[in-house]
VOGU-3710 file (C-alpha; in Angstrom, 3 decimals, decimal comma):
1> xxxxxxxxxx> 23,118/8,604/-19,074  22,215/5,624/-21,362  19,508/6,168/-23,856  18,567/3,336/-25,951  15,834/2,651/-28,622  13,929/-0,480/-28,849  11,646/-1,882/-31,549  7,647/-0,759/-31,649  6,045/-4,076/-29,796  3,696/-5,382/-32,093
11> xxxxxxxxxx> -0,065/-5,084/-31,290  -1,195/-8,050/-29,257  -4,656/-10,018/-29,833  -7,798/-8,488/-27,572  -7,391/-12,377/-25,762  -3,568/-11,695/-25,196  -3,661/-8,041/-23,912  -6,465/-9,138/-21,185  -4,701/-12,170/-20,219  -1,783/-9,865/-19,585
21> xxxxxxxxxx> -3,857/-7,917/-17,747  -5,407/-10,579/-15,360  -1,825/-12,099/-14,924  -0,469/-8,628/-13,546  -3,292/-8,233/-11,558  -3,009/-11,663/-10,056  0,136/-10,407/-9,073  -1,253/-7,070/-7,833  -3,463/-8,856/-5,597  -0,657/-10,804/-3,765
31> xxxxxxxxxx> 1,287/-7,512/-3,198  -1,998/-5,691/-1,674  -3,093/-9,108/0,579  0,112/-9,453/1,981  -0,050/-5,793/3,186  -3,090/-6,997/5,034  -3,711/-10,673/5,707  -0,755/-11,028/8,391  -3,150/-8,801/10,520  -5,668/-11,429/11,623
41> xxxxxxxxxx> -3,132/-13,743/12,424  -0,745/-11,738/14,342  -2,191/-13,221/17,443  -1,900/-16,937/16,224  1,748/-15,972/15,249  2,063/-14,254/18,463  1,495/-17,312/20,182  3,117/-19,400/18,077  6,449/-17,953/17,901  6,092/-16,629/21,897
51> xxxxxxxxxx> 6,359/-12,658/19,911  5,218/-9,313/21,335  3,295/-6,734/20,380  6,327/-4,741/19,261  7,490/-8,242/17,442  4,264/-8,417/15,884  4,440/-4,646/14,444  7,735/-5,456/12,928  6,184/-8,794/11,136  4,102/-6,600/9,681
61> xxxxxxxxxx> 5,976/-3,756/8,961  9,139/-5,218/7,275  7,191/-5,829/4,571  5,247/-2,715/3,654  9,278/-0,864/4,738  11,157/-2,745/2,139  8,235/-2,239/-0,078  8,063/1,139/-0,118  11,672/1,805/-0,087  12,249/-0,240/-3,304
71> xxxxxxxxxx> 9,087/0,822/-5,672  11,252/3,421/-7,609  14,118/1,587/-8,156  12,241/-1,378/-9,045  10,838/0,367/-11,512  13,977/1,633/-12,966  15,261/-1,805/-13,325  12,651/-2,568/-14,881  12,803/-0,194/-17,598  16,772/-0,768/-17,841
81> xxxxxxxxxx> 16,787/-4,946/-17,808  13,238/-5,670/-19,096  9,617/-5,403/-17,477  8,771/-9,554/-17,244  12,254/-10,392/-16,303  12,140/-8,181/-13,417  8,957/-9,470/-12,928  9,381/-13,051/-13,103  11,949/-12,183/-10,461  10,004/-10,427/-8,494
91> xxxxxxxxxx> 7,898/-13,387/-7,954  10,549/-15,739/-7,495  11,730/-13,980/-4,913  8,581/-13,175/-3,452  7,491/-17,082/-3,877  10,904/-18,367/-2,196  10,445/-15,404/1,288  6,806/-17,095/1,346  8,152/-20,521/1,534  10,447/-19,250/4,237
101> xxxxxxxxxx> 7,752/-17,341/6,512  5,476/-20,253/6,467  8,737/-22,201/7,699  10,141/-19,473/9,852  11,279/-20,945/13,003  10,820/-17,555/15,246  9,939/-14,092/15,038  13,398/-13,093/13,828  13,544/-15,091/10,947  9,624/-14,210/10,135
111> xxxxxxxxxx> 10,511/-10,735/10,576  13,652/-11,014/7,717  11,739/-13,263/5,547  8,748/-10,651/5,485  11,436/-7,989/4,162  12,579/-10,373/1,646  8,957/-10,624/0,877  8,492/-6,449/0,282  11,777/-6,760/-2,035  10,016/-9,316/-4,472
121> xxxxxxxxxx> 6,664/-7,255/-4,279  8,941/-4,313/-4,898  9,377/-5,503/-8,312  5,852/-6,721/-9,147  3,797/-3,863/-8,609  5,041/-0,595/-10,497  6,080/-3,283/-13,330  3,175/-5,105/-13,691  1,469/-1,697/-14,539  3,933/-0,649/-17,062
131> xxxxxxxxxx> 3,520/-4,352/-18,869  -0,026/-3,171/-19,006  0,270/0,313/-20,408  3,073/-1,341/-22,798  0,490/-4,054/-24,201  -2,317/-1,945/-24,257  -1,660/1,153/-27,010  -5,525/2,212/-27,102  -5,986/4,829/-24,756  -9,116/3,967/-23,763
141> xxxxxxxxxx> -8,769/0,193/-23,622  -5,755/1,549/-21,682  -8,391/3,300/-18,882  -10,500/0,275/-18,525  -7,265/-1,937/-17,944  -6,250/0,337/-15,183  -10,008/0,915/-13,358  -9,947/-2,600/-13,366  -6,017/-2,490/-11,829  -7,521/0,147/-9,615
151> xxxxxxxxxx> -10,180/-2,369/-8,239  -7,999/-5,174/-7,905  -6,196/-2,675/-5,871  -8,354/-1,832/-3,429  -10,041/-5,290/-3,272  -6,919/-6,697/-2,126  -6,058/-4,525/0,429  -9,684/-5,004/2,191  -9,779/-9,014/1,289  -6,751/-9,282/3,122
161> xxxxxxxxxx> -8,347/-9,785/6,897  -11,527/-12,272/5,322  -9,102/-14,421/3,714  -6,573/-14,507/6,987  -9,543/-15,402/9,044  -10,944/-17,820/6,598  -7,456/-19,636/6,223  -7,126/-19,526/9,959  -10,488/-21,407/10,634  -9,117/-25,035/9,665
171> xxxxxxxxxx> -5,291/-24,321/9,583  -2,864/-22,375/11,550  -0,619/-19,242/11,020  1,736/-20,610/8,350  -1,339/-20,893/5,689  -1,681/-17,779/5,615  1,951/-17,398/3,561  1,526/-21,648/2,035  -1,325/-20,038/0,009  1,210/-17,882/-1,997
181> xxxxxxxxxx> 3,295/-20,578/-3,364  1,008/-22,268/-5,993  -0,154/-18,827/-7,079  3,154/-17,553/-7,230  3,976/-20,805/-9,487  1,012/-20,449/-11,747  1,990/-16,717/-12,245  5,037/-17,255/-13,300  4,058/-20,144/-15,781  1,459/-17,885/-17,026
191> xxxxxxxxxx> 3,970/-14,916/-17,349  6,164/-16,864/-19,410  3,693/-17,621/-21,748  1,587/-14,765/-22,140  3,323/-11,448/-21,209  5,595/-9,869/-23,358  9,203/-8,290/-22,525  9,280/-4,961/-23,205  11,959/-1,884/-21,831  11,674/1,893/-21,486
201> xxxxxxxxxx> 12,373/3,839/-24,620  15,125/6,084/-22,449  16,740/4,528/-19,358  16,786/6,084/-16,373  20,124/5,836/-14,079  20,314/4,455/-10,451  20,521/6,574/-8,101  22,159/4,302/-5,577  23,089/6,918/-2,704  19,050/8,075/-2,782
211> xxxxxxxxxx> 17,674/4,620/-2,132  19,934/4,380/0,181  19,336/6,908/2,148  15,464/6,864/1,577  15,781/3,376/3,263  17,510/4,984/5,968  14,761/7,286/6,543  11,700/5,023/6,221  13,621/2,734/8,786  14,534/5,309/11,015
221> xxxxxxxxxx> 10,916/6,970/11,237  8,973/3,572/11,514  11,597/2,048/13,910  11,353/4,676/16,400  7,744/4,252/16,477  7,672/0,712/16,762  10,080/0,564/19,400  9,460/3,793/21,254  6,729/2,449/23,792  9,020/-0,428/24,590
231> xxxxxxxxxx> 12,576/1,352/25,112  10,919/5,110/26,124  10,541/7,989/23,954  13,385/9,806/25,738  15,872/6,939/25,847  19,271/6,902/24,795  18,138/4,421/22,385  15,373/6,667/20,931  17,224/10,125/20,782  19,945/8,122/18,515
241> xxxxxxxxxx> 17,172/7,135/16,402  15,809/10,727/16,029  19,092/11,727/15,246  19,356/8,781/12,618  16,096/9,669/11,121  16,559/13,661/11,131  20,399/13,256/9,082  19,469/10,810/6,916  16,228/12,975/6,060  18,599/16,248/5,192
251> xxxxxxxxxx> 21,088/13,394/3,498  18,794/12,898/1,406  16,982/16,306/0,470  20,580/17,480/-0,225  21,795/14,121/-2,236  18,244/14,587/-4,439  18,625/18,027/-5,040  22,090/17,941/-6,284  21,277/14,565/-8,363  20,409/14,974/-12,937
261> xxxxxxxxxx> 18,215/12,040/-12,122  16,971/12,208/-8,819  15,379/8,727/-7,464  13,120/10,841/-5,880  12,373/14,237/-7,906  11,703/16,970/-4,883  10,775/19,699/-7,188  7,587/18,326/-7,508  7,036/18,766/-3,848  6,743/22,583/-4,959
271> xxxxxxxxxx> 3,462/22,099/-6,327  0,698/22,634/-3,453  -1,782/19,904/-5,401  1,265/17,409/-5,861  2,253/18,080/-1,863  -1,694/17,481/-0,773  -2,155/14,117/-2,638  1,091/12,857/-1,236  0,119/14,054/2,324  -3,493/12,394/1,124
281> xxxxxxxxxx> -2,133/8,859/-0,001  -0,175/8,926/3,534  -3,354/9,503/5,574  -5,623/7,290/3,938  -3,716/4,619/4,749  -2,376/5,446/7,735  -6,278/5,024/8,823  -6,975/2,267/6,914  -3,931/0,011/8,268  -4,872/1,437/11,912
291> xxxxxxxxxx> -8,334/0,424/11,294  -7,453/-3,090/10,410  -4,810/-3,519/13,360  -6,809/-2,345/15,971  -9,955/-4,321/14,927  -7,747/-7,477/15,058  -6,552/-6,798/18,393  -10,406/-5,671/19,911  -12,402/-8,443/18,540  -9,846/-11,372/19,361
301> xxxxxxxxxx> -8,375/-10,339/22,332  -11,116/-8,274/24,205  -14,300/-9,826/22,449  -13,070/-13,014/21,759  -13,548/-13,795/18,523  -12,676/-16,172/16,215  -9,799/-15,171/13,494  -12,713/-16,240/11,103  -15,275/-14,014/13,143  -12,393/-11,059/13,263
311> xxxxxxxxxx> -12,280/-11,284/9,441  -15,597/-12,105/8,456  -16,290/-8,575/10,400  -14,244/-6,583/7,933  -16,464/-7,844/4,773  -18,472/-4,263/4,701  -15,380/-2,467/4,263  -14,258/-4,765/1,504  -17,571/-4,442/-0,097  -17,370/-0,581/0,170
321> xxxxxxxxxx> -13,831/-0,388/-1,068  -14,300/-2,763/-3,976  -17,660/-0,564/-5,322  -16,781/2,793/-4,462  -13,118/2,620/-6,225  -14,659/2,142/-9,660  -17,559/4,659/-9,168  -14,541/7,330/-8,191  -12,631/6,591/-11,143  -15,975/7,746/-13,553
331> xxxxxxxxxx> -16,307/10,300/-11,228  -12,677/11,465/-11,636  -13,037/11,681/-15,241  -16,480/13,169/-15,550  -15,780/16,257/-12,444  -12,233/16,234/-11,744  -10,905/14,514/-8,242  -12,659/17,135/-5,803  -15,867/15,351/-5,245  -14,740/11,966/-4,344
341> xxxxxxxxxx> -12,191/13,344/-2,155  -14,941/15,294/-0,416  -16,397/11,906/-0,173  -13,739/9,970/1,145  -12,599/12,137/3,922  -16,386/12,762/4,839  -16,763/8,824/4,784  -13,106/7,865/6,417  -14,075/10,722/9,675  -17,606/9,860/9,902
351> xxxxxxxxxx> -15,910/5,994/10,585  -13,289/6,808/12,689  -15,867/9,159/14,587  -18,473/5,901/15,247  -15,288/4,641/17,277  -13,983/7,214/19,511  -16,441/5,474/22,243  -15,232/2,023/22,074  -15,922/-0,171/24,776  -15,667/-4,180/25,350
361> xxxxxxxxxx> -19,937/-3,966/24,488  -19,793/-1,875/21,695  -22,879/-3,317/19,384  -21,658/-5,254/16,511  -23,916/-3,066/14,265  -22,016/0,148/14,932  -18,781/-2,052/14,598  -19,889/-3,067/11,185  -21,296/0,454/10,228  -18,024/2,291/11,233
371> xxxxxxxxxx> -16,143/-0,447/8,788  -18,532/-0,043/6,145  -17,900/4,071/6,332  -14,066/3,357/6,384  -14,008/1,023/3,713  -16,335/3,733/1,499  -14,081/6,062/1,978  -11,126/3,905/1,038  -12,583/3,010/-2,197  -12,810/6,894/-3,027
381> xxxxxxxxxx> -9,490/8,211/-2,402  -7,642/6,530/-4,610  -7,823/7,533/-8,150  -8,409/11,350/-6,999  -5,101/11,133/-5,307  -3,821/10,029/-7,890  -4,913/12,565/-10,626  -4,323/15,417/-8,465  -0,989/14,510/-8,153  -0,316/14,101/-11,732
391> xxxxxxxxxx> -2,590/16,748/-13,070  -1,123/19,287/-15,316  2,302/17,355/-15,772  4,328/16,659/-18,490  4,596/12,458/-19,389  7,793/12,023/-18,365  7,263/13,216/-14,964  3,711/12,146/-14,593  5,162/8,189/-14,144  7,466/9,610/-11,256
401> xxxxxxxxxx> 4,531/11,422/-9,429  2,936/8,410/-9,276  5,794/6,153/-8,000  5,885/8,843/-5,188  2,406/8,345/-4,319  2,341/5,028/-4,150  5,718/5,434/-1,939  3,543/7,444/-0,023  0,703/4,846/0,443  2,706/2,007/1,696
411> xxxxxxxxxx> 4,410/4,587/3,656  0,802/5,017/5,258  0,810/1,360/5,956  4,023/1,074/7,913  2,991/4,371/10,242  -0,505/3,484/10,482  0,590/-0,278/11,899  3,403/1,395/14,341  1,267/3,776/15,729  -1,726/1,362/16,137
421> xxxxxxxxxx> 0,766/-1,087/17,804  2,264/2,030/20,128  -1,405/2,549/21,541  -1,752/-1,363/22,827  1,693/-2,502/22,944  1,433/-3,158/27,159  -2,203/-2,783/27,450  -4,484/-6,301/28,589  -7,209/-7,331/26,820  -9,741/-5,488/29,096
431> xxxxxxxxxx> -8,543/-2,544/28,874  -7,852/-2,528/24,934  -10,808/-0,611/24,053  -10,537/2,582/26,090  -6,500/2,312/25,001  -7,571/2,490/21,247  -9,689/5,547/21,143  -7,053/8,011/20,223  -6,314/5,600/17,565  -9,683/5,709/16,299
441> xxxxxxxxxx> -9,693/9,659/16,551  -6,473/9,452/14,746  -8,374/7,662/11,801  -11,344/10,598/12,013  -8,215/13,317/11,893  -6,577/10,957/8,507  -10,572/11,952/7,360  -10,458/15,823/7,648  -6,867/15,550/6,297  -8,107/14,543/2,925
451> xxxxxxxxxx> -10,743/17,284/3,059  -8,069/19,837/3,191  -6,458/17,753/0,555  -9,512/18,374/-1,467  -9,075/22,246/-1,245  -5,628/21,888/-3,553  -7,582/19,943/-6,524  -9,573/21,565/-8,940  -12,799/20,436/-10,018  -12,356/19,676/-14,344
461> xxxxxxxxxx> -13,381/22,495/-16,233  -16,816/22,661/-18,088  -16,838/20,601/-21,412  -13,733/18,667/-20,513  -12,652/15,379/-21,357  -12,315/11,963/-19,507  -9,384/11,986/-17,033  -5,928/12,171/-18,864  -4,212/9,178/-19,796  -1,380/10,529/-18,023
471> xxxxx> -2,848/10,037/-14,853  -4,575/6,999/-15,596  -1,161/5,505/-16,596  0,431/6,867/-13,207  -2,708/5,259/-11,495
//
């Protein structure tokens, strides 16, 4: 293993250490749109580039895949090469797979572009935060930086569909990937201005054969689910992929066990509070990404909305998400994470529940109620995962805990869009809303998930301090 020492940074100016801040987070909030903003579209694309609904899952999911597969190791380059170098690549690369998407010529070449795209926000967002912590010594300076991270966060994610929808009004499909390029350019003039290069104190190895197989895995699971309505789950086809997905699952649990520097450190998995938040990150965004999907598809193709309309509808659930996140951050360091996950699974099954009745008349007040609960719920889970999965661990494992997590959230994404996509893949536009119920009730279930998950966190002991800067760097 290489360990190497590097100079104390000197302490930035107040002005420098926020612009850092808002530069990162400008970069954040690319990373959490993209997730999202394809959504509205997908029927524009799916039109324009003759795709189908399994087409359309993949558009969407080669993204959040790569992304999720690469967070670790990002990170670990990162720490070995310097933080704004591999960010500055990050969004190069992320800026040049935009430029390609908004030219793609079919579905194929959208589909590898959007991969490309999850390998350059890969390296933006676990090293944008650690640019953060790194200019920003003061612990509690330090906790505002990252409730305002936190927010940008969650803002992002929910923006994503209004923003679509409001690029689709006057343009078509491609705009929604044009709009990254200038902010992409100005964050990488403003990078090499402002933010400072810093590297980890002790390097971390590679751990080449883990990422590889984790990418086998993540492929495997998704790919099956994407493709499983279209090929038949009991298809030569699909067996070979449960048999891809089940060895390349013990690969790796064997590979990581065996490993002095594990990519991925499975001991942790033996702590019930560190299995519950992962399981808990999963869920919440399995329903939120299954929330956003199926809305798309129900209000464009059976109500026949506008993309604008379609977005414009998910603007309570933005609003809840964006208000409720930094409320559940004070709340995490005043009572511990138990409350707010009571809250959020209450919220996230008392939205899915408004929906298990769909029809094509469903009143647009219950629509917009159900979205509000969801997006409430959203903006609570968060930093409670987050500290319950980092609670009561050392520093240097805290940072991995919450790479996992947020492994585990863009995980969420790519299963929440592939089993969405499963429910609707061959189904017409009138019959869409009795064929997304058990979606819906699948987003209700994600909701009583996280109240289990509440039962593993403990509530912070009487006379207690604010939540530990471990877990609000892991955040």
């Amino acid at each position: 293993m290489t360990a190497t020492t590097h100079p104390v940074q000197p302490l930035l100016s107040a002005r420098r250490r926020w612009t850092v801040l808002a530069v990162c987070c400008l970069s954040m909030f690319l990373v959490g749109l993209d997730t999202t903003i394809v959504n509205v579209g997908l029927p524009a694309i799916g039109r324009g580039l003759d795709a189908g609904m399994h087409g359309l899952e993949w558009i969407v999911d080669a993204y959040v895949l790569v992304l999720a597969g690469l967070l670790i190791s990002s990170g670990a380059l990162a720490d070995r090469f310097g933080r704004r170098r591999v960010f500055q690549c990050g969004l190069a690369v992320f800026g040049a797979a935009s430029l390609i998407c908004a030219l793609a010529p079919s579905a194929g070449v959208l589909v590898a572009a959007r991969a490309l795209q999850g390998a350059g926000a890969s390296m933006l967002s676990p090293v944008a935060l650690a640019i953060v912590v790194n200019a920003m010594p003061d612990p509690k300076e330090r906790a505002q930086a990252i409730g305002v991270w936190a927010s940008v966060f969650g803002l992002s994610m929910a923006a994503g569909p209004v923003t679509g929808g409001a690029l689709l009004a006057g343009l078509d499909w491609r705009a929604l990937f044009w709009i990254n390029v200038p902010v992409v350019a100005a964050a990488l003039l403003l990078s090499a201005v402002f933010v400072p290069e810093s590297r980890a104190p002790r390097v971390r190895r590679l751990d080449l054969p883990g990422q590889a197989l984790l990418t086998m895995v993540l492929a495997g699971v998704v790919g099956v689910l994407i493709e499983g309505p279209r090929i038949g789950w009991t298809s030569p086809e699909a067996l070979a992929g449960y048999t891809w997905a089940a060895v390349a699952t013990a690969g790796f649990v064997w590979v990581e066990s065996r490993r002095r520097e594990p990519l991925m450190d499975l001991r942790l998995f033996g702590r019930p509070a560190f299995r519950g938040a992962v399981v808990g990150a999963v869920a919440v965004f399995v329903a939120l990404n299954t929330a956003l999907l199926l809305n798309t598809l129900y209000l464009q193709h059976t109500r026949e909305w506008t993309p604008l309309a379609a977005g414009a509808a998910t603007l309570p659930l933005a609003v809840g998400a964006t208000v409720c996140a930094p409320w559940s951050g004070r709340m995490v360091g005043r009572a511990g994470p138990r409350l707010p996950l009571l809250l959020a699974g209450g919220f996230i099954t008392a939205g899915g529940l408004c929906m298990v009745r769909l029809t094509p008349h469903t009143s647009v007040l219950l629509l917009l109620a159900a979205y509000s609960l969801i997006g409430i719920g959203f903006g609570f889970a968060n930093a409670p995962l987050t500290d319950t999965a980092v609670n009561g661990l050392p520093l240097a494992r805290a940072g991995v805990a919450g790479a996992i997590t947020s492994t585990a959230r863009q995980l969420g994404s790519a299963l929440g869009i592939a089993l969405a996509g499963g429910l609707v893949t061959s189904v017409g536009p009138t019959g869409l809303a009795h064929a997304s119920r058990p979606g819906w009730i699948l987003v209700a279930a994600c909701g009583v998930l996280l109240l289990l998950v509440a039962r593993t966190s403990r509530p912070k002991e009487a006379g207690a301090g604010a939540a530990s800067p471990r877990a609000r760097r892991a955040a």
